[in-house]
C-alpha positions as CSV (number, residue, x, y, z in Angstrom):
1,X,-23.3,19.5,6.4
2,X,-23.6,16.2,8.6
3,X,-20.3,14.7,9.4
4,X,-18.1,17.9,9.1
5,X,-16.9,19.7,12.3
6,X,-15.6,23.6,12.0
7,X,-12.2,21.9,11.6
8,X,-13.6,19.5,8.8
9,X,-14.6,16.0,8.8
10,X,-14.3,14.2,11.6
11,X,-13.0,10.6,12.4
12,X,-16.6,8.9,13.0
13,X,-17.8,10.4,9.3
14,X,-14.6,9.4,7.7
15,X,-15.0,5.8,8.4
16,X,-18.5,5.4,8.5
17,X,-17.9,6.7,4.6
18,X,-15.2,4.4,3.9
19,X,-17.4,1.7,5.3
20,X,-20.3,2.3,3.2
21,X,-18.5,2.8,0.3
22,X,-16.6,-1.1,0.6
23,X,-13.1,-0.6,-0.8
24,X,-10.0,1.1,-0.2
25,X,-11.9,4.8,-0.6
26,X,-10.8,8.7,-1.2
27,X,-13.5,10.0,1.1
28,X,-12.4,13.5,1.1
29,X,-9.8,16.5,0.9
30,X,-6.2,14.4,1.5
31,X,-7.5,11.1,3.2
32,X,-7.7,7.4,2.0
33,X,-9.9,5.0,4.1
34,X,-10.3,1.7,4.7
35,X,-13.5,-0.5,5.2
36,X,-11.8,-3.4,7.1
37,X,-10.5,-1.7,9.7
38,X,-10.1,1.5,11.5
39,X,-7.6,3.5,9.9
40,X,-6.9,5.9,7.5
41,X,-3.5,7.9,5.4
42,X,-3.2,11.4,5.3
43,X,-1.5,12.6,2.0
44,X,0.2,15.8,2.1
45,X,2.0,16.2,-1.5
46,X,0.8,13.8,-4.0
47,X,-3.3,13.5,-4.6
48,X,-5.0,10.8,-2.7
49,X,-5.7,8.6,-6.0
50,X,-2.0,8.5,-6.4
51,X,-1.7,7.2,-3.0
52,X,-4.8,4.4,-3.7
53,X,-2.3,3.6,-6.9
54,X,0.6,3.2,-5.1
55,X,-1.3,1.1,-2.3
56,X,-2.9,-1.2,-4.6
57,X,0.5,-1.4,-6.4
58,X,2.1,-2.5,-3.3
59,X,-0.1,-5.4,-2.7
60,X,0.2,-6.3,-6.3
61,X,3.9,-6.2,-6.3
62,X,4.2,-8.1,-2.6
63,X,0.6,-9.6,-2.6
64,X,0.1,-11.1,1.0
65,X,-3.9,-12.2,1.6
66,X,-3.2,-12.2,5.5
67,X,-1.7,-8.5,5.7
68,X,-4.2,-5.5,5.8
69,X,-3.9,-2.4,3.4
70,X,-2.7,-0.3,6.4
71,X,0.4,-2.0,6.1
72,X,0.7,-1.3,2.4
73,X,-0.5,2.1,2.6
74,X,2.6,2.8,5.5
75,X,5.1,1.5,3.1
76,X,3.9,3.5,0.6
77,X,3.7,6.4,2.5
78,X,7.5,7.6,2.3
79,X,6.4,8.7,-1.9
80,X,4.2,11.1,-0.3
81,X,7.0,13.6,0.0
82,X,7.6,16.6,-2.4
83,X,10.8,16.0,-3.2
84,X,9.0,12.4,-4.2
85,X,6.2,14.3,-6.4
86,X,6.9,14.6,-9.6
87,X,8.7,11.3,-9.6
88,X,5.1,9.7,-8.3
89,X,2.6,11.4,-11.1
90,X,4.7,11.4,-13.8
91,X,4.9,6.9,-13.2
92,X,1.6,6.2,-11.6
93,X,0.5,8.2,-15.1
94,X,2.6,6.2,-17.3
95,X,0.7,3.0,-15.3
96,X,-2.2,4.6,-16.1
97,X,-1.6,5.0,-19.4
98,X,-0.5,1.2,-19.8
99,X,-3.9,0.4,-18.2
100,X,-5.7,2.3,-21.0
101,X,-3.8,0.5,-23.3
102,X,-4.6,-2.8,-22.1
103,X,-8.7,-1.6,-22.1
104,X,-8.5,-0.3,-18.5
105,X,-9.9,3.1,-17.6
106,X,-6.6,3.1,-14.8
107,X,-4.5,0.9,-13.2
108,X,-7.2,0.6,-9.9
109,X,-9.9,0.3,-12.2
110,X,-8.1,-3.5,-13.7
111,X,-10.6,-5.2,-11.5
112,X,-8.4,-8.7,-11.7
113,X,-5.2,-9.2,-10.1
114,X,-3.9,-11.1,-12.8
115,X,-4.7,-7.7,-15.3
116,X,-2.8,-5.4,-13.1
117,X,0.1,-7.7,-12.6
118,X,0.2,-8.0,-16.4
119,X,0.0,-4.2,-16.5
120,X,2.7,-3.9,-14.0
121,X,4.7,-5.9,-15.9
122,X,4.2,-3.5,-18.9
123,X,6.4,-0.9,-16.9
124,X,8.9,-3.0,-15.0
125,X,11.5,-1.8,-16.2
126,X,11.1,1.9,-15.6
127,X,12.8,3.4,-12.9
128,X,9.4,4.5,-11.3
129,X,8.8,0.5,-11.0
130,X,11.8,-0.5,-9.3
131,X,11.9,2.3,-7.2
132,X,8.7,1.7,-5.6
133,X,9.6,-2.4,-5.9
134,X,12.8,-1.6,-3.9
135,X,11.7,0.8,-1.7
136,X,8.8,-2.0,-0.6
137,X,11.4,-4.4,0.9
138,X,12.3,-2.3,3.8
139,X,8.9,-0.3,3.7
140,X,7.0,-3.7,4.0
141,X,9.2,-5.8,5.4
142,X,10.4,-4.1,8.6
143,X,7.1,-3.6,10.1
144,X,7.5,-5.5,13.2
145,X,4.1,-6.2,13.3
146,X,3.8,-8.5,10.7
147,X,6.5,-10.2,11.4
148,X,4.7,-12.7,13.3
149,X,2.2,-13.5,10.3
150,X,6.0,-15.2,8.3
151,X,6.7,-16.9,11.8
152,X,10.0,-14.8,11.7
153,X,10.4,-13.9,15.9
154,X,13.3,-11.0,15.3
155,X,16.5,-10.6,15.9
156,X,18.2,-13.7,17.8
157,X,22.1,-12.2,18.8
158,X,20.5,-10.2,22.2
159,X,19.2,-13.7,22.8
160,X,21.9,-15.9,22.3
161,X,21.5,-16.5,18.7
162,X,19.2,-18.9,16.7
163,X,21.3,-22.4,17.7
164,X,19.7,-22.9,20.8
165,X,16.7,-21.1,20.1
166,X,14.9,-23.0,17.4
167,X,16.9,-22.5,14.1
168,X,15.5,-26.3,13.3
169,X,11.7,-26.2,13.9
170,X,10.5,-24.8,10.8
171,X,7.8,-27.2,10.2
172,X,6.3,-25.8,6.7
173,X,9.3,-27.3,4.8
């Protein structure tokens, strides 16, 4: 079979895959792939579908056009625990299920951002939801490297704090 080593597939078939397949992709046995860049997420408890769910979820729940999936899929990445499992299928089928209801074949499948927000608004108020909501401020948000892309710089007390360092020059307000 071309692209699979003795140990399985390798690195070059797995993204030229993703790649010719154009979207966030399940290319094989526990490995989502991304087209846009060079990278990939290994799932070890939950299927790799639910992990596309809960990736796409992300984005629609903290939708940034300037941050790349990978960043998503590593906040994300925590629910692929077992502990985590049933907890995961049991809500991304209930978003599933709300997706059917609203003439979707699944949650990914809602090709519009506006029908999956309205779907995610369907189950906001399960504890699956806010779970994965919560658990995306620190998952998302304490990636140093995007900090730069919201201009914030870090911490500011090792550095003398933010009076003499700028606290003023915000110039997008």
């Amino acid at each position: 079979m071309t692209g699979l080593s003795k140990q399985g597939l390798t690195r070059r078939a797995l993204l030229s895959r993703a790649a010719a397949l154009g979207a966030l992709t399940v290319v094989g046995a526990g490995f989502i792939a991304a087209p846009d860049a060079a990278w990939a997420v290994e799932v070890t408890s939950i299927s790799e579908q639910e992990m596309a769910t809960l990736v796409q979820m992300a984005r629609d729940i903290y939708p940034h056009d300037r941050i790349g999936d990978r960043f998503y899929a590593i906040a994300v990445k925590a629910y692929d625990a077992e502990d985590k499992k049933a907890m995961v299928s049991e809500g991304i089928a209930a978003l599933n299920e709300a997706a059917k209801q609203a003439g979707f074949d699944s949650y990914v499948a809602a090709g519009w951002e506006a029908d999956r927000v309205a779907i995610l608004r369907s189950v906001q108020d399960t504890p699956f939801f806010q779970t994965v909501r919560g658990g995306l401020v620190t998952g998302l948000y304490n990636q140093k490297e995007i900090w730069p892309l919201f201009g914030y710089e870090g911490e500011s007390f090792s550095q003398g704090g933010y009076i003499n360092r700028g606290f003023d020059d915000i110039d997008w307000l």
